[in-house]
Structures are given as structure tokens and as C-alpha cells.
N, C-alpha and C positions, 0 to 999 in steps of 0.2 A: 158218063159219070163225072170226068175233071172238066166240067166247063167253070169259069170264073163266075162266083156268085156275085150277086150284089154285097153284099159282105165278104168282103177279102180274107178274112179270117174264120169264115167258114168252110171256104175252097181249100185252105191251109189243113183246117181240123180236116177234111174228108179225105186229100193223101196221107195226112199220119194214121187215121183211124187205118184206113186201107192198108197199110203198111206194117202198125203194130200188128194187127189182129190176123195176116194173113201171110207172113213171115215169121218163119221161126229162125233164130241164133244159130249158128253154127258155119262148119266148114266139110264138106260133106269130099271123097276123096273122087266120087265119079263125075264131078262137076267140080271141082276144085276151083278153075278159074271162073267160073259164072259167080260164084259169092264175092264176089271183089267187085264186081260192075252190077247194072241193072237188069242183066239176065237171069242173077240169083233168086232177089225178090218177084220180078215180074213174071217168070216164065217158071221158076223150080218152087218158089216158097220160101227159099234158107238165103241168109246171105250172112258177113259178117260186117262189120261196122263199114265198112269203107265201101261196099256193095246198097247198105240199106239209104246210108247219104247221099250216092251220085242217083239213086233210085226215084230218092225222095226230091233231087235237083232234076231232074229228068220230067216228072211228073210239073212240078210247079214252074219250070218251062213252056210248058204246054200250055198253061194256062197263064202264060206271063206273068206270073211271080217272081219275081226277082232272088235269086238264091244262090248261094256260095256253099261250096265244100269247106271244110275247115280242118286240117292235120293237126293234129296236138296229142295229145295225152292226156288219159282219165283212170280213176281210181276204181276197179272192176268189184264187183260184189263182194268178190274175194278179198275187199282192200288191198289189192296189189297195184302200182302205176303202172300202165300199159301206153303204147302208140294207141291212136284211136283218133274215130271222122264222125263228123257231127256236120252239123248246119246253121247257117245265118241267114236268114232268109230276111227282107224287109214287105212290112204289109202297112198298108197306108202311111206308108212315111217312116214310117219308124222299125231300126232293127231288134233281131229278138234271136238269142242261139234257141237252135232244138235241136234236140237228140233222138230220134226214134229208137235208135238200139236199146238203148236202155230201159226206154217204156216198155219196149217191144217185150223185155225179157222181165219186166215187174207185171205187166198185162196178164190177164187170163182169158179162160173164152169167153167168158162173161162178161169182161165189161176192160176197156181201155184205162191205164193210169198217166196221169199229165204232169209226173215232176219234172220231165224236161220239156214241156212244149212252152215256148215263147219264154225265156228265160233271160235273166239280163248280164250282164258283166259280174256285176257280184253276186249272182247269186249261183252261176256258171264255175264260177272260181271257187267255190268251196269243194269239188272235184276235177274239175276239169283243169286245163295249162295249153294255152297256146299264145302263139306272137301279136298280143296287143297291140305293135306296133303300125301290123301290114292288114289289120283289119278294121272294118265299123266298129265304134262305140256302138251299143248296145245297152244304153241306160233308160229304157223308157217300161215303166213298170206294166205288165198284160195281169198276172193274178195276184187279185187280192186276199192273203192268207192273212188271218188274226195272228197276231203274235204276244205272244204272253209272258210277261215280264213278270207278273204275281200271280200268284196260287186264287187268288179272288178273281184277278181277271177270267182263269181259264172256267172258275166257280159259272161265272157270268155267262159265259159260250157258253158252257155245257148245258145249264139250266132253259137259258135261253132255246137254244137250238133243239131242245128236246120240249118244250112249250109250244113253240111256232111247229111240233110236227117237221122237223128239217129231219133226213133218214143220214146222212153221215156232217161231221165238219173238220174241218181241214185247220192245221194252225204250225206255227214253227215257234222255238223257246227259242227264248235268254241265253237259260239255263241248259243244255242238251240233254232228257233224259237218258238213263244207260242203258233200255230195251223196250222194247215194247209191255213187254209184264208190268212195269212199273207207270204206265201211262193206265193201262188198263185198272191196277188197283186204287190209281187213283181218282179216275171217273167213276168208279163203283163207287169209291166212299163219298164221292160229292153228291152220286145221286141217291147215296144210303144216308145223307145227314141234309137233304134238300129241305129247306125250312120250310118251305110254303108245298101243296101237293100240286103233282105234275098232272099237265093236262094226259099225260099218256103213260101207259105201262112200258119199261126197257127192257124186256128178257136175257137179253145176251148184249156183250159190247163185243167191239173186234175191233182191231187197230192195225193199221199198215205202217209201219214208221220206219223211211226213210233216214237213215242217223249219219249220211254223209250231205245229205240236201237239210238236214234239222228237221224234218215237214214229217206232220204223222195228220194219217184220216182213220177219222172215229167214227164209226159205224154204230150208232142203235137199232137193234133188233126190236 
């Protein structure tokens, strides 16, 4: 399964997908120390952050990927700051933190989420904190989110992406909404006042919106 593809950042996506979707968060007390190392994820299922990153450096070893553990601290769902192990991996030249834990625990069994995969300095720092000093820069941009500065631009996405038949889109504000309800009423009213008619019917929207990363995905049903 971990052989190096010809695309380096496919072999990348194939241990994190393996990772989020097949590890679950925790610290379990009859394997206590296996969630700390790569026995957690590999062999039990569960690890906690510092288990799912040497996991995740163990695997991309394997297939010569280039990859560092990373100690620092992050802002937990809870909004609370915790110690916490992430990843820097470099793929074709250029580095990028990830974070599997965090996916791991935004993920469902249906389908993986990528706020932290390939991330850069700034966009890492809107939760994360670790020693900039004794690490790679990490300024090389991997996803491209729309970002919306005006109520016309997101006008635009929305219309757009529900014309072109696109099923979810991805974007980060300005502005930070202050829940998911309020992104939702407001896609509703853009596709309740769409001046020209849509090529497709919307029955439901759904929103996932990350408010420590800014990044919400809009789901049309």
C-alpha cells in the first residue's frame, strides 16, 4: 500500500487518509503507552497526538519522504491551549506542517477532512505555536481556498459553483463569521435572491466551518 507514487503528494495523501480514517483520538488505559508511539495507530487504532505523528513519520520513512515530528502547542476544539505533535513533512522541495490528529477527529467514516494537510506558516499559526526558530520555513502555498473579502464575491462562488454542478466549496473570510448558522442563512438567501435561474436544484446546504482555521465547506444537496 506505502510504495512512493510518482506523485509525491499522493503517497503523502495515502498515509494521512490511512491514518485519519483508521485511528481514532484517545488514550485508552490498557495500552496507555502504545498511544504515544506508532504501536497506537498501527497495531491498536487509537493513539493521541504524539503517537498519530511519529506514526505518520514512520510510514513516510518508508517510502522516503522526508518528515519531522514537531512539539509545540495547539488550540483544542475545546479552545483550550494544549502541548501537542504535528508534522512537517517536505514533498517535492517544498515544506508543508500537517496535522493528522486534528483531521482525524473533524473526519467521519465517510469521507476525510484536509484543514490540516499541507499547511504553511501562516496559516498553521492561527492555532498552532511552536519554535520558528529551529524549524523549515514552510511558506509554499499547496490549497487553494477562495477567500472573500465581499458579500458579491462569496455571491459569485456560490452561484458559480452551484452552475458548474460543483457538490461542496471551500473558502475562508475577511471577516470571520460567528457560526456556522449564519454562513448557512446566508447562502440560502443568495440562492433565494439568484437573479438569473440555476442550472440545478439545492435542497439542503450543510456547512462545516472550521472558526479557528477561518475555512468553512458548503455542501449543496
Amino acid at each position: 500500500m506505502f510504495h512512493l507514487a510518482a506523485d509525491s503528494f499522493q503517497a503523502e495523501k495515502i498515509i494521512y487518509d490511512h491514518l485519519a480514517q483508521n485511528t481514532r483520538y484517545g488514550s485508552s488505559p490498557d495500552i496507555e503507552e502504545a498511544n504515544y508511539n506508532i504501536i497506537g495507530p498501527l497495531l491498536y487504532g487509537s493513539a493521541v497526538c504524539e503517537g498519530y505523528a511519529k506514526a505518520f513519520k514512520y510510514l513516510c520513512d518508508a517510502i522516503k519522504l522526508p518528515c519531522i515530528v514537531v512539539s509545540g502547542s495547539a488550540i483544542n476544539p475545546q479552545e483550550n491551549n494544549e502541548p501537542h505533535s504535528w508534522n512537517i513533512v517536505r514533498v517535492n522541495g517544498d515544506y508543508y506542517h500537517t496535522d493528522v490528529t486534528w483531521d482525524s477527529i473533524l473526519s467521519n467514516d465517510e469521507e476525510n477532512e484536509y484543514d490540516y494537510f499541507n499547511l504553511t506558516d501562516e496559516e498553521m499559526k492561527n492555532d498552532h505555536s511552536w519554535n520558528t526558530r529551529l524549524l523549515p520555513k514552510c511558506d509554499t502555498n499547496f490549497t487553494k481556498i477562495a477567500y472573500v473579502a465581499k458579500k458579491i464575491e462569496l455571491v459569485n462562488l456560490v452561484l458559480d459553483s452551484i452552475n458548474q454542478n460543483r457538490m461542496y466549496l471551500s473558502v475562508r473570510f475577511k471577516i470571520p463569521p460567528p457560526n456556522e448558522g449564519s454562513i448557512i442563512n446566508t447562502v440560502s438567501k443568495i440562492i433565494d435572491k439568484a437573479p438569473i435561474a440555476l442550472q440545478r436544484k439545492v435542497s439542503a446546504i450543510e456547512v462545516r466551518y472550521n472558526k479557528a482555521q477561518n475555512k468553512a465547506v458548503i455542501h449543496f444537496k
